[in-house]
N, CA, C and O atoms as a DFTB+ gen file, in Angstrom:
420 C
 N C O
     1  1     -20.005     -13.311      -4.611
     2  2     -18.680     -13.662      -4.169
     3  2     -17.670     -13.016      -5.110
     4  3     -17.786     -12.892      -6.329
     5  1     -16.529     -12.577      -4.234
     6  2     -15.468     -11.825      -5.328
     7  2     -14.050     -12.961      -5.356
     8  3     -13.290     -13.423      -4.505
     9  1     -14.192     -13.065      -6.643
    10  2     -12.867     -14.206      -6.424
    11  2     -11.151     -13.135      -7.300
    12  3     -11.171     -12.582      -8.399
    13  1     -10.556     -13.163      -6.819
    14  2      -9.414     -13.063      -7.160
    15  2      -8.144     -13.727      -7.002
    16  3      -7.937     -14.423      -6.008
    17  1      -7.295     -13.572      -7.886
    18  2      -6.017     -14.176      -7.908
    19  2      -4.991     -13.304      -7.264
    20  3      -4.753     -12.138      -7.579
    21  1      -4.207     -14.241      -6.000
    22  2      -3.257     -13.267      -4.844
    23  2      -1.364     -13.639      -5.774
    24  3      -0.763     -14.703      -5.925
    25  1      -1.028     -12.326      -6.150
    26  2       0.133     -12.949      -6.504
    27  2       1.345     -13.010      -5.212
    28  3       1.390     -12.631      -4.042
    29  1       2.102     -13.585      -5.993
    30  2       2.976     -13.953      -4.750
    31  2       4.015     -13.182      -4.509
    32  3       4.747     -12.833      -5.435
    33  1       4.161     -12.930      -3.663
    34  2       5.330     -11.755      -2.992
    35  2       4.854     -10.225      -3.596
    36  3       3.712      -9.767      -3.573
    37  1       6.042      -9.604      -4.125
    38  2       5.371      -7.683      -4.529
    39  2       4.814      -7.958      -6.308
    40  3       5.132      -8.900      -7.033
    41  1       4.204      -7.171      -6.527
    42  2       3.584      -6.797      -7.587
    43  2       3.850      -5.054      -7.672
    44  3       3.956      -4.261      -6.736
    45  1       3.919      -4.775      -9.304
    46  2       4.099      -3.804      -9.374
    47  2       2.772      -3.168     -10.128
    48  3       2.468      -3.735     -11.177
    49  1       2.038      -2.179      -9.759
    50  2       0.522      -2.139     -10.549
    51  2       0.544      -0.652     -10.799
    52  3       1.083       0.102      -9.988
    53  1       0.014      -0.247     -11.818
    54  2       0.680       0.933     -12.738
    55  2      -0.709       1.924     -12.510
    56  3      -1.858       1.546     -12.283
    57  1      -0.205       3.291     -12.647
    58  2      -1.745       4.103     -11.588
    59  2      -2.069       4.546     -13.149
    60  3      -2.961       4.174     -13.912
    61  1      -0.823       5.633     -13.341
    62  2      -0.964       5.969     -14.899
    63  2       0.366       5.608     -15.711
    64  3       1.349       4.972     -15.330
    65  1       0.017       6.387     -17.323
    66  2       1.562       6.347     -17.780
    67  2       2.861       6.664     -17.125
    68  3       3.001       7.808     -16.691
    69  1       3.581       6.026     -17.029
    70  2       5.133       6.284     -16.143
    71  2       4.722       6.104     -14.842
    72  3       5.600       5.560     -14.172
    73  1       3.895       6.311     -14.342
    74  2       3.475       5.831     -12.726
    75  2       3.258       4.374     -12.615
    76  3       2.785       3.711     -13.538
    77  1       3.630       3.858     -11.409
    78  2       3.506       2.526     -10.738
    79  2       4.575       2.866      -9.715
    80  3       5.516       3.647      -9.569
    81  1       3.603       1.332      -8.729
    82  2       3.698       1.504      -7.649
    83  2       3.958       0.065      -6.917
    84  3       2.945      -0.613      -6.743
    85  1       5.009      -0.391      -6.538
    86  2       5.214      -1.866      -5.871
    87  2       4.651      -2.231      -4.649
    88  3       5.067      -1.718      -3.611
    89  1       3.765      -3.047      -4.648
    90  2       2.723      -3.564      -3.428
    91  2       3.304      -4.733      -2.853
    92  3       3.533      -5.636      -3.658
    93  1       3.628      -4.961      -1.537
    94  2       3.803      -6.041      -1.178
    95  2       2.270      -6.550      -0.052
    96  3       1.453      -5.934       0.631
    97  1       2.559      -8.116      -0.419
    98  2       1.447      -8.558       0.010
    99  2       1.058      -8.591       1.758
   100  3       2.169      -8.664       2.283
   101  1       0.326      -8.577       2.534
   102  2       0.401      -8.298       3.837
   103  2      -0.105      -9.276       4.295
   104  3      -0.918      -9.675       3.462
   105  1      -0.092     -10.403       5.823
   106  2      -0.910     -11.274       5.825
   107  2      -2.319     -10.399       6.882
   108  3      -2.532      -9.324       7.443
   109  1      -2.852     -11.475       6.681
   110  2      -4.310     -10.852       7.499
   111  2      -3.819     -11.020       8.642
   112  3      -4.433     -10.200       9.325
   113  1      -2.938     -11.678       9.460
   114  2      -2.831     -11.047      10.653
   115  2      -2.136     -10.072      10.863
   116  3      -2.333      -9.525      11.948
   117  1      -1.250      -9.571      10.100
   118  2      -0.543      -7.998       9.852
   119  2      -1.607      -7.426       9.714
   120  3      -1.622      -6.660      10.677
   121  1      -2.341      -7.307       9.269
   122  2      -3.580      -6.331       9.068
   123  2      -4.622      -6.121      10.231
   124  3      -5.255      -5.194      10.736
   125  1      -4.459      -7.493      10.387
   126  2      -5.119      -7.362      12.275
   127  2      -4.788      -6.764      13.218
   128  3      -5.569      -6.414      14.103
   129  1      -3.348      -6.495      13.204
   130  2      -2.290      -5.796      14.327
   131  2      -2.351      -4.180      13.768
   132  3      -2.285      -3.144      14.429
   133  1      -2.456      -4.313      12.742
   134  2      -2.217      -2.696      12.020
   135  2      -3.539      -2.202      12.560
   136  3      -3.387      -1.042      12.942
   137  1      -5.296      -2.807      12.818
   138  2      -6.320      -2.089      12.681
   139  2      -6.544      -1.963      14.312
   140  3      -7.353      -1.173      14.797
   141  1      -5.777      -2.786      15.031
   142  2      -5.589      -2.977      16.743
   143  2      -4.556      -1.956      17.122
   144  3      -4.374      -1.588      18.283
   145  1      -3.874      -1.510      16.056
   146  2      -2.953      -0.300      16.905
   147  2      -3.689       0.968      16.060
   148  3      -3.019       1.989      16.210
   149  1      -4.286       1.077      15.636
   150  2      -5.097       1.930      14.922
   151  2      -6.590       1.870      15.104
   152  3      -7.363       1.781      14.151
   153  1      -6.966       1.922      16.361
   154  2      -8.932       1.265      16.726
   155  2      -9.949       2.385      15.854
   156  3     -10.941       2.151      15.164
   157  1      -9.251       3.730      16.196
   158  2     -10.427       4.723      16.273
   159  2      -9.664       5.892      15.259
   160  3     -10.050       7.038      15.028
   161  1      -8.250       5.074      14.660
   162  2      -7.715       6.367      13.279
   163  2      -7.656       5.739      12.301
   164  3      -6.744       4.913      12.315
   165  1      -8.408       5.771      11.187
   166  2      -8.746       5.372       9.996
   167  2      -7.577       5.867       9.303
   168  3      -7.083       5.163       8.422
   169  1      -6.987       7.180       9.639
   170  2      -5.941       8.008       8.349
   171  2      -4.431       7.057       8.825
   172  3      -3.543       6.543       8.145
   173  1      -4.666       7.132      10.250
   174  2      -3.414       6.602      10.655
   175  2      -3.107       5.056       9.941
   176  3      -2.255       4.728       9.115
   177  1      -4.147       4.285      10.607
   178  2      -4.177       2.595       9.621
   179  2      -3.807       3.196       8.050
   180  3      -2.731       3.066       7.466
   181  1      -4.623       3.658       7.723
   182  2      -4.188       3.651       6.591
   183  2      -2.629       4.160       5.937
   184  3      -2.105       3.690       4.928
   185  1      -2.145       5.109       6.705
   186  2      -0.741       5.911       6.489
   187  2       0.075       4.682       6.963
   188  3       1.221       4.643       6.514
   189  1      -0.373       3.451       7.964
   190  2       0.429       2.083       8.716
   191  2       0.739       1.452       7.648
   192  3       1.831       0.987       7.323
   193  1      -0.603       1.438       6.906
   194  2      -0.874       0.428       5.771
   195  2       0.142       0.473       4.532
   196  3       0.814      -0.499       4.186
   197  1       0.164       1.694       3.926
   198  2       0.889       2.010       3.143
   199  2       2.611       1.878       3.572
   200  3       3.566       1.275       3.082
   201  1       2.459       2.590       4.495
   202  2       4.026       2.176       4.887
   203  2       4.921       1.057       5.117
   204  3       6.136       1.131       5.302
   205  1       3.876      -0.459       5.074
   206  2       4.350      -1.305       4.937
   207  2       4.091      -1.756       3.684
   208  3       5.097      -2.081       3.052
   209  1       3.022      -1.879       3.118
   210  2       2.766      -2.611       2.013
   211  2       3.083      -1.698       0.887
   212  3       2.486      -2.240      -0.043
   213  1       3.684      -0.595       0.386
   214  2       4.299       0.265      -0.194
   215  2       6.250       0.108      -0.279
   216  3       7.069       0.833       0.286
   217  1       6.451      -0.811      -0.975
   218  2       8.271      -0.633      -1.140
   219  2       8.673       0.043      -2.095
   220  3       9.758       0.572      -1.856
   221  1       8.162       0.307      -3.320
   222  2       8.898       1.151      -4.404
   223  2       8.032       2.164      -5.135
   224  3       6.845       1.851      -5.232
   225  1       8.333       3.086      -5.558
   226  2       7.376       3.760      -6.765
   227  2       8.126       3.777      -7.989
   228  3       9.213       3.213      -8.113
   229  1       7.492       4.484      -8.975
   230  2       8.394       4.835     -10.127
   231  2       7.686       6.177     -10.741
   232  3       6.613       5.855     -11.252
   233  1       7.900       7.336     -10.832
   234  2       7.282       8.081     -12.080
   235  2       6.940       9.357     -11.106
   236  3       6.904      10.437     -11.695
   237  1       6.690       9.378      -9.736
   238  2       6.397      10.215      -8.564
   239  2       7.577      11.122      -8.540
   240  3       8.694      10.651      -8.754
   241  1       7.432      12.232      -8.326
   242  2       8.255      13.369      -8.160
   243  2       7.686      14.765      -6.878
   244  3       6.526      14.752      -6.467
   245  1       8.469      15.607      -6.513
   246  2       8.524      16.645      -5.502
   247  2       7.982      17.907      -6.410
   248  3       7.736      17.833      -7.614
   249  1       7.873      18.846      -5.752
   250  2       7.237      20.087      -6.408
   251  2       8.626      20.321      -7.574
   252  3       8.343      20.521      -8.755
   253  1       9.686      20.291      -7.258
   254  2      10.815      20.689      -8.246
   255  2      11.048      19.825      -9.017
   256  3      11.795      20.178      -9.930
   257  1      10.667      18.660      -9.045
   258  2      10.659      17.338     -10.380
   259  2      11.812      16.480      -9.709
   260  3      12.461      15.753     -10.462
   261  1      11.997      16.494      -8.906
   262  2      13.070      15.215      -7.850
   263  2      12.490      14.410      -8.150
   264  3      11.322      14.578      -8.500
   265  1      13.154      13.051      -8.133
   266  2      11.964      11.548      -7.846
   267  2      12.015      11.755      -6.190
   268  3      12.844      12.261      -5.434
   269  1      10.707      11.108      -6.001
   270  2      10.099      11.274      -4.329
   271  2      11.036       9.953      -3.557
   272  3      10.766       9.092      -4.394
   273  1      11.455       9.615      -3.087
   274  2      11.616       8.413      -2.336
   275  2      10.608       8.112      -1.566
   276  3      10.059       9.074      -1.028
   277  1      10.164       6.991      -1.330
   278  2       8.851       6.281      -0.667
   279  2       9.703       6.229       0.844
   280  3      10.306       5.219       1.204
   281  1       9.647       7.346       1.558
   282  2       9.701       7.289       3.133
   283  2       8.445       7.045       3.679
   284  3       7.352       6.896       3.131
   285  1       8.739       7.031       4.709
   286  2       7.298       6.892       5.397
   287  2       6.772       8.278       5.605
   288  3       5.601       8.283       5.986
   289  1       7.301       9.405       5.461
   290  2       6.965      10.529       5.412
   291  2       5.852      10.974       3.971
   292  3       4.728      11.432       3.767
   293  1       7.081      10.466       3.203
   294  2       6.571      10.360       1.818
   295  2       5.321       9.434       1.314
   296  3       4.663       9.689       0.305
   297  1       5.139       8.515       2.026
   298  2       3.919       7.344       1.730
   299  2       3.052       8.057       2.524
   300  3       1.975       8.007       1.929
   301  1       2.941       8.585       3.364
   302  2       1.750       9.362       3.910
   303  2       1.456      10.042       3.137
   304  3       0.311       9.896       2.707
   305  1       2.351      11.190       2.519
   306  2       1.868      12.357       1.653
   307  2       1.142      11.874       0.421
   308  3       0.171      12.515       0.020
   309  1       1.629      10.567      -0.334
   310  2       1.245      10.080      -1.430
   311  2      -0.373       9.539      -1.127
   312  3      -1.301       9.651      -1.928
   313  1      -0.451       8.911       0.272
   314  2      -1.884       8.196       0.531
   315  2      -2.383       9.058       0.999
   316  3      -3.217       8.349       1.562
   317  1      -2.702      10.214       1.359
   318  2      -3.125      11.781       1.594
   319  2      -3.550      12.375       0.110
   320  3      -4.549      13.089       0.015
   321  1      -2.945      12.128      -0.756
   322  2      -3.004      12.655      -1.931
   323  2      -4.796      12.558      -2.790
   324  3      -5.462      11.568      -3.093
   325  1      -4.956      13.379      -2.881
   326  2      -6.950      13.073      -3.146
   327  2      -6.483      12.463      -4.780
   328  3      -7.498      12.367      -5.469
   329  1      -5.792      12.232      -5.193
   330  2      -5.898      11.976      -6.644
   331  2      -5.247      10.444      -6.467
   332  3      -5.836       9.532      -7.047
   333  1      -4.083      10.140      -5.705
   334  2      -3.921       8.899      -5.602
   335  2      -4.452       7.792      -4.450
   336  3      -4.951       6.675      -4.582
   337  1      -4.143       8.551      -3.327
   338  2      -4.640       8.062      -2.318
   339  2      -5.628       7.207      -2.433
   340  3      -5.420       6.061      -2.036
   341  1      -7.280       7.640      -3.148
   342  2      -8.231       6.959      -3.331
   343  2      -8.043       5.252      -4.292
   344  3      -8.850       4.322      -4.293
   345  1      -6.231       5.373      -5.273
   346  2      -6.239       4.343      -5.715
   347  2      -5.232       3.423      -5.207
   348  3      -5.024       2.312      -5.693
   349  1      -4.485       4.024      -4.007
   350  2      -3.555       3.121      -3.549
   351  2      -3.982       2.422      -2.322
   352  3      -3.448       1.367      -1.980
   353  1      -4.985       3.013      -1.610
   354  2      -5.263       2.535      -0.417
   355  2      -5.894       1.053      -0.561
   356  3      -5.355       0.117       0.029
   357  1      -7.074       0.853      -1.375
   358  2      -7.353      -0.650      -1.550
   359  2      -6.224      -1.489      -2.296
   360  3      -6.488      -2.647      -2.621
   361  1      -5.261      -1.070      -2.513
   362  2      -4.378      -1.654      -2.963
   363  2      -3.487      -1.900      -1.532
   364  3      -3.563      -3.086      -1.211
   365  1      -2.755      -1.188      -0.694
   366  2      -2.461      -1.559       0.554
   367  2      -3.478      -2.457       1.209
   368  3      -3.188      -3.601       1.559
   369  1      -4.948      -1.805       1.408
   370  2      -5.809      -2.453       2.296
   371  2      -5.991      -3.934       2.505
   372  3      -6.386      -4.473       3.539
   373  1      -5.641      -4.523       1.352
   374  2      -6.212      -5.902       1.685
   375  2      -6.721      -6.407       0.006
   376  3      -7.538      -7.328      -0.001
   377  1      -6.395      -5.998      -1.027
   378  2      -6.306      -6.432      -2.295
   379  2      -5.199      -7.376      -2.620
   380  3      -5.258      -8.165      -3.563
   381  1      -4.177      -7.265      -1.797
   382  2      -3.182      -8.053      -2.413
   383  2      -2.685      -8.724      -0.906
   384  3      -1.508      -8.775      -0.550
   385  1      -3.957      -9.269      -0.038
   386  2      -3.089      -9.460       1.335
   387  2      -3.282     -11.226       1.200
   388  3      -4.133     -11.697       0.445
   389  1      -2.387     -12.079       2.024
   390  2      -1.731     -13.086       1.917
   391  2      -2.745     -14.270       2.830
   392  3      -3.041     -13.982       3.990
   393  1      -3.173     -15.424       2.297
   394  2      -3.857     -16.071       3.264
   395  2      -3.022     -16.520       4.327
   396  3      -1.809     -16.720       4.382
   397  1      -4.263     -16.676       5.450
   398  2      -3.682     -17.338       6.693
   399  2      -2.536     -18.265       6.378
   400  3      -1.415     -17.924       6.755
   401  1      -2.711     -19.539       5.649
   402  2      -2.206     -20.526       5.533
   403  2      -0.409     -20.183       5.049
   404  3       0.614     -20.504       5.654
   405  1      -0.555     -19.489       3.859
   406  2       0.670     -19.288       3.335
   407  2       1.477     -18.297       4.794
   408  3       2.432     -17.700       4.297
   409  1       1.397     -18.032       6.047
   410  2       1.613     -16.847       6.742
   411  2       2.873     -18.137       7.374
   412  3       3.985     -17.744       7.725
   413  1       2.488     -19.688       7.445
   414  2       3.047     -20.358       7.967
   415  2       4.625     -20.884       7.133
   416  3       5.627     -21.317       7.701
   417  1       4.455     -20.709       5.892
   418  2       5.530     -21.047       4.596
   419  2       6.222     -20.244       4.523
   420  3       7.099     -20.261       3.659
């Protein structure tokens, strides 16, 4: 059994130095609707995923050193990314998602 502690509302969880990334929590039935409009695209759910449960970054930049803004354009490219992608997605997926119960509060 995996037990963890769900914090409440966004969390901010740090990839590397100067990087982090603000997660908001999703409930499992958001996640239900996200994998029902997404049956048979894994990249897509996941690009859904991020785009909601993704509100802020910090430390992310463009090829010219801009800070990136987290569009939804931009949260795709970041969860596409083979270097981050692999650490943000269980972080969207359902690491920080919200029980049934609290969905009612």
């Amino acid at each position: 059994m995996r037990i963890r502690i769900l914090p409440k509302g966004a969390a901010w969880y740090e990839f590397a130095p100067g990087v982090r990334v603000k997660v908001a929590p999703l409930t499992r039935r958001r996640i239900r609707e996200l994998v029902t409009a997404h049956p048979d695209d894994p990249e897509g759910f996941a690009r859904a995923m991020a785009d909601e449960a993704v509100l802020e970054w910090e430390g992310l930049v463009d090829e010219t050193g801009a800070p990136l803004e987290p569009t939804p354009e931009n949260k795709a490219a970041v969860i596409d990314n083979p270097l981050i992608g692999p650490w943000l997605e269980p972080l969207a997926r359902g690491a920080v998602s919200v029980p049934e119960d609290e969905e009612k509060n």
